[in-house]
C-alpha positions, 0 to 999 in steps of 0.5 A, spaced: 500 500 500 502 507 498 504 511 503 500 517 504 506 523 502 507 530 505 506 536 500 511 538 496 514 545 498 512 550 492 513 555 488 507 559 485 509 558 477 512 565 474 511 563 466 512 569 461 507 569 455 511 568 449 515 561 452 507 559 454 506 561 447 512 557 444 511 551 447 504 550 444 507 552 437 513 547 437 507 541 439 503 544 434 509 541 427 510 534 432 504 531 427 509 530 421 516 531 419 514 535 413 511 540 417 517 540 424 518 547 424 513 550 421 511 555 425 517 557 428 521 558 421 514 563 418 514 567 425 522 569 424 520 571 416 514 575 418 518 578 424 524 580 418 520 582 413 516 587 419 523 589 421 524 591 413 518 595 413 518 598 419 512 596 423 511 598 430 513 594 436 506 592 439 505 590 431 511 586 430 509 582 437 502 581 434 505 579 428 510 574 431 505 571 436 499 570 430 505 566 426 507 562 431 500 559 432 497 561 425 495 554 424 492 551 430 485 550 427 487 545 422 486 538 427 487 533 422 494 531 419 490 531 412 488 539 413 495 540 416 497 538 409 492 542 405 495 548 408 501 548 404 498 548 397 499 555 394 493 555 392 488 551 398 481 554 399 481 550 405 479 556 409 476 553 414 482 551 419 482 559 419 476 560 423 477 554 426 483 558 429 480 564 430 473 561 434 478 558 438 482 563 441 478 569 440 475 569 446 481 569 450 483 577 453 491 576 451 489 572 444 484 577 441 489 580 436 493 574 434 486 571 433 483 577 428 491 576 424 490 568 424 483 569 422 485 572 415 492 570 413 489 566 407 485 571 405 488 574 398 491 581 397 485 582 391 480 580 395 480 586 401 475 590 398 470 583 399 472 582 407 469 585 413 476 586 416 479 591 421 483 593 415 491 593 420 488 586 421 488 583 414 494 587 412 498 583 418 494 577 416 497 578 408 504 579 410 503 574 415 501 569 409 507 571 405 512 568 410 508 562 410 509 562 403 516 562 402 516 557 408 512 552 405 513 553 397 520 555 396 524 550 393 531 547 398 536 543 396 538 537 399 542 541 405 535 545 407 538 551 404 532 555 400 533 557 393 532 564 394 532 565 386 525 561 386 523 564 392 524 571 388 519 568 382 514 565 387 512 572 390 513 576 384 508 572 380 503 574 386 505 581 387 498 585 388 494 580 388 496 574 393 501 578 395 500 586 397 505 590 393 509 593 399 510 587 402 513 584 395 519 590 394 520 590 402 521 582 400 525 584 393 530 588 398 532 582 403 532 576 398 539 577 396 541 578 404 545 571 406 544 573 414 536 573 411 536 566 409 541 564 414 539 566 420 532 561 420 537 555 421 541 559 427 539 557 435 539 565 437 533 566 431 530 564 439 531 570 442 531 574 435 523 573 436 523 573 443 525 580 442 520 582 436 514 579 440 518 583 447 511 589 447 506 583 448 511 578 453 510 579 460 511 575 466 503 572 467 498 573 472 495 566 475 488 569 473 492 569 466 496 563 467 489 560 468 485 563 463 491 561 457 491 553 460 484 553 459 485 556 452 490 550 452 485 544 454 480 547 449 486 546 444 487 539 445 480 537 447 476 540 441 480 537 437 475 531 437 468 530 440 471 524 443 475 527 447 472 534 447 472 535 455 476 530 457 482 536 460 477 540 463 474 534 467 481 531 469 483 540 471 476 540 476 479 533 479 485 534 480 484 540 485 478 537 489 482 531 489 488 535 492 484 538 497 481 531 499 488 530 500 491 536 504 494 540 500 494 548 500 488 551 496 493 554 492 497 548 491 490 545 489 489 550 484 496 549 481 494 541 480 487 545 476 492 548 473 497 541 470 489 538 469 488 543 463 495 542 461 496 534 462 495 532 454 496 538 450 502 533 448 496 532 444 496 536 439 502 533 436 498 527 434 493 527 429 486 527 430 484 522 425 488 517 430 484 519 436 478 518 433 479 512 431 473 508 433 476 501 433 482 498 437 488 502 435 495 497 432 500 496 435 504 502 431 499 506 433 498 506 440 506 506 440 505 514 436 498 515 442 503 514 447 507 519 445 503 524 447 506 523 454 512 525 451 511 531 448 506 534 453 513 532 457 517 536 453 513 542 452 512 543 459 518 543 462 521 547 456 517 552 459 520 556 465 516 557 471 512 551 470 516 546 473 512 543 479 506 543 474 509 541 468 512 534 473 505 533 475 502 534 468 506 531 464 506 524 469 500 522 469 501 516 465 506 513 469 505 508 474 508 508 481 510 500 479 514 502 474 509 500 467 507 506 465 511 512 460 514 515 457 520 514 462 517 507 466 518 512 473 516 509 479 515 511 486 521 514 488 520 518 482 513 521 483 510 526 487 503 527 491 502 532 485 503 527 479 500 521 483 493 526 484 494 528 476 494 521 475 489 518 479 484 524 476 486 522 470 484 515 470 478 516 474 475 522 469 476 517 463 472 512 466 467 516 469 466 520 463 461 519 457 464 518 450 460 518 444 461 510 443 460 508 451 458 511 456 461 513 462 462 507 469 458 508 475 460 509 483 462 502 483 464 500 477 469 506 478 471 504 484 473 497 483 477 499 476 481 504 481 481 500 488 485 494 483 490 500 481 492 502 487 492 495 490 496 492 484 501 498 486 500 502 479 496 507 482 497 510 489 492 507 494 493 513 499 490 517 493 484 512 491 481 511 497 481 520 498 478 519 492 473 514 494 471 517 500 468 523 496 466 520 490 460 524 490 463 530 491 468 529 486 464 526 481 459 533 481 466 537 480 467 533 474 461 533 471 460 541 472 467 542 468 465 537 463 458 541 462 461 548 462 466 545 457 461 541 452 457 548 452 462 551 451 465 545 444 458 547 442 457 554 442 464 553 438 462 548 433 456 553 433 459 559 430 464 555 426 458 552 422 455 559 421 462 562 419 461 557 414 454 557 412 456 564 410 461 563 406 458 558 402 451 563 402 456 569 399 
């Protein structure tokens, strides 16, 4: 039986927004080697060709900041794909982006840019737009452009010629005219080209987004990880709540177990953080409706990998990155990615891990329905008496079920509201666009 663990000494997360940001965007390129650093590489094309035109700190910060992201509505791998086409009509991934990251405070500019970055210089006068906002959003789309169809030689380097060719055919019409001749004015610099593949091109965007970045508030931090959980969870209506539920468990949980209040709401925190790893796999692999291949469940399970990477790539999430990005691992050593076992997890990683089980059982999905009080608790007691699971932490669980179960069924109700008034909107964008 696991013995009950004192809590950890904490410190509260100090995270800047940019790295928050950046974590979310390398995930973003994991779903195929075709698209690994993609958005990084058009967010420093966008951020020097801004420099060439002389924009404003805060729009060059927008800019940066839309481009690391520009792409996050495309779910499937399939659209991620389409997206590259110079001509794709696949618009929706757009909307799709936008819808999600509007409603959040510190994402509403980057939302308005990513909302029009396929929209074609020529067809301004058609969109009802913020006018600085498309034209962002058209500056923007040049540095994808180059990124994705530019030419390179079997050494990564960009063929800078073809990538004259390419923006020069599309000048005033793709492509507004300022942006190709402040493009005409760096396509011969080498620093332009090679600065893509440099490491400090890091801190060249750290510095370009510098009037946007600053060190968040918990509210903040909070708000950015439940924009982060609807990222992952409405990626497929399978799993459209799940982050939420596992987020409200976690911190009762953390009570029923001792822990501060504010140690508590940072387990609520690693809750909404715990799968953004799956953004990195498509979503065609999590829809899947029958048993996944042995090949497949080896790419699901890296999920686990990549929430661990994004997390502690991020400064400040330290303690929450652990207790996020452990929760499939198992005190008796079977779990992963990294098969720890008991000396190796904490209070905080053994709660998120018991919450996790519990909220994917306990839950509806639209192929089966969720398990009641005592089939739960049979599943779990098992767990923790086989040593996967720590049994100090089921039977906390256990003596409140009720309590936490209503936890995570209101969560789960605000986020399905909250997946339906999204999926509402983004079917109205398109009934409009197919109307006009």
């Amino acid at each position: 039986m696991a013995s009950r663990m004192s809590e950890p000494s904490f410190t509260a997360p100090e995270v800047r927004f940019y790295k928050l940001v950046s974590g979310v965007s390398a995930v973003l390129d994991l779903m195929s080697p075709v698209i690994a650093g993609h958005h990084n590489r058009t967010a420093y094309f966008a951020g020097r060709l801004a420099d060439v035109m002389g924009l404003g700190e805060k729009e060059q910060a927008d800019l940066v900041l839309a481009a690391l992201l520009h792409d996050v509505g495309a779910f499937t791998l399939d659209t991620r794909l389409n997206t590259l086409a110079f001509d794709s009509d696949d618009v929706e991934h757009m909307e799709t982006g936008y819808q999600l990251l509007q409603i959040y405070d510190s994402f509403w500019n980057i939302a308005e840019i990513i909302h029009y970055h396929h929209v074609k210089y020529s067809d301004f006068g058609h969109v009802a737009a913020h006018p600085r906002h498309l034209w962002l959003a058209n500056l923007l789309q040049l540095a994808d452009r180059i990124d994705v169809l530019v030419p390179r030689s079997e050494s990564g380097d960009f063929d800078r010629k073809a990538a004259r060719e390419i923006v020069l055919a599309e000048k005033s019409t793709r492509f507004a005219a300022e942006f190709c001749d402040a493009f005409e004015k760096v396509w011969k610099d080498d620093a332009f080209w090679d600065g893509v593949f440099r490491e400090d091109r890091f801190e060249e965007l750290t510095q370009r987004i510098s009037a946007r970045d600053h060190m968040m508030e918990f509210h903040e931090l909070m708000d950015s990880s439940r924009l982060i959980a609807h990222l992952v969870d409405f990626r497929s209506p399978f799993t459209a709540t799940h982050s939420w539920g596992v987020a409200a468990v976690s911190e009762a949980l953390g009570r029923a177990c001792g822990m501060s209040r504010k140690t508590s709401e940072c387990l609520r925190l690693a809750g909404y953080l715990h799968d953004v790893g799956k953004l990195g796999i498509p979503s065609e692999l999590l829809e899947k409706p029958g048993k996944l291949t042995d090949k497949e469940f080896v790419t699901m399970k890296g999920h686990a990998y990549y929430s661990n990477s994004v997390l502690t790539g991020v400064p400040g999430l330290a303690e929450i990155a652990r207790w996020g990005a452990q929760h499939h691992e198992r005190l008796d050593g079977s779990g992963y990615p990294f098969q720890l076992d008991s000396r190796n997890l904490d209070q905080g990683s053994r709660i998120v891990a018991v919450a996790d089980v519990f909220t994917a059982i306990t839950e509806d999905r639209p192929y089966r329905e969720g398990m009641d009080r005592y089939q739960a608790m049979d599943v779990l007691t098992d767990l923790g008496t086989t040593g996967a699971l720590d049994s100090s932490v089921v039977k906390s669980l256990g003596d409140r079920f009720e309590e936490l179960n209503h936890h995570r069924q209101l969560a789960q109700r605000a986020a399905r509201d909250e997946f339906d008034r999204f999926s509402k909107r983004v079917a109205e964008a398109r009934e409009s666009r197919h109307d006009n």
